[in-house]
N, C-alpha and C positions, 0 to 999 in steps of 0.2 A: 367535849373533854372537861372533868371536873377542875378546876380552878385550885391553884394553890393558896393555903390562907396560914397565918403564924400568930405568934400570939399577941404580936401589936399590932393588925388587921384585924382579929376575929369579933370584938364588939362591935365596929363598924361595917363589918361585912355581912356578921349572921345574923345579930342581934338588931339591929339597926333594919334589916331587910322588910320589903314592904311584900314580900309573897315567902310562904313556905323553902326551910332551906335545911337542906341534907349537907350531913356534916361525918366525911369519913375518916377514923382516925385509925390512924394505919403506919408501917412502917417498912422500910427498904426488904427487910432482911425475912418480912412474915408471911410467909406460902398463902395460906389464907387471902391475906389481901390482897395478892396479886391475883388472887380468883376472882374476889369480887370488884377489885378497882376498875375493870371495863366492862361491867354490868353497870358499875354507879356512874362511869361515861356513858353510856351509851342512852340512860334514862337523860342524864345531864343535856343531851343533844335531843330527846323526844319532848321533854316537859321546858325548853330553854325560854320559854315566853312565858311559864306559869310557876317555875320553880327555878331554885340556882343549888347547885350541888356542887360541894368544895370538900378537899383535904387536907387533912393538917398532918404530920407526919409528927409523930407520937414523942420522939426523939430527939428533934431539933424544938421542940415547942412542951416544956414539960409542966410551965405554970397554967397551961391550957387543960392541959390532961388533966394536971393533978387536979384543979379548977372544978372539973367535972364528972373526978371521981373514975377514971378511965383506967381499969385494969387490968381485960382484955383485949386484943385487938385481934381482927378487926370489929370496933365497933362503931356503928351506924345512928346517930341522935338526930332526930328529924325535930325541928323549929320551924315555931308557930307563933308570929305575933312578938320576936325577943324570947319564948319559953319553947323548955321541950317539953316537944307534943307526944313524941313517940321514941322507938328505940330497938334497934335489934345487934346484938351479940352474933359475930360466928359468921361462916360464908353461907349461905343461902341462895334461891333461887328468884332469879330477877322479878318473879310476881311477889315475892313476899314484899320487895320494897316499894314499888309498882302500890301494893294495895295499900300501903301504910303513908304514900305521898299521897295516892288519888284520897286519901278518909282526912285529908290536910285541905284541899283546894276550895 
């Protein structure tokens, strides 16, 4: 299960991180993300030795958002090294983020 992270966690959790890290920003109320929030579980539980996938809920954490420019949701910013490496808009199918973690490992 993806990890809850806010916005006085997320430089020590994502930035800080020593492997690849999925960062889904998402909210209660967005059809969308409850599509994708247990595809981004269920990678979170396959890749949990080689990656860490977390969520920030767009709503309660707004200087994170705005931070990084976030002004659809669901969106998906995949971190690499402290930087983003990648990045997907919109619900998708669980190989698009599959292929955009494994081009990270």
């Amino acid at each position: 299960m993806a990890h809850e992270i806010n916005d006085q966690n997320f430089d020590e959790i994502v930035l800080k991180a020593d492997k690849p890290v999925i960062v889904d920003f998402w909210a209660e109320w967005c059809g969308p993300c409850r599509m994708v929030g247990p595809i981004l579980d269920e990678i979170g539980e396959e890749y949990k030795d080689r990656a860490l996938v977390v969520k920030l809920d767009v709503d309660s954490n707004p200087e994170t958002t705005i931070r990084f420019g976030i002004r659809n949701i669901p969106t998906v910013l995949f971190f690499k090294n402290g930087e983003i490496a990648d990045k997907q808009v919109g619900a998708v199918p669980k190989n698009n983020f599959t292929a955009k973690l494994e081009a990270l490992l």
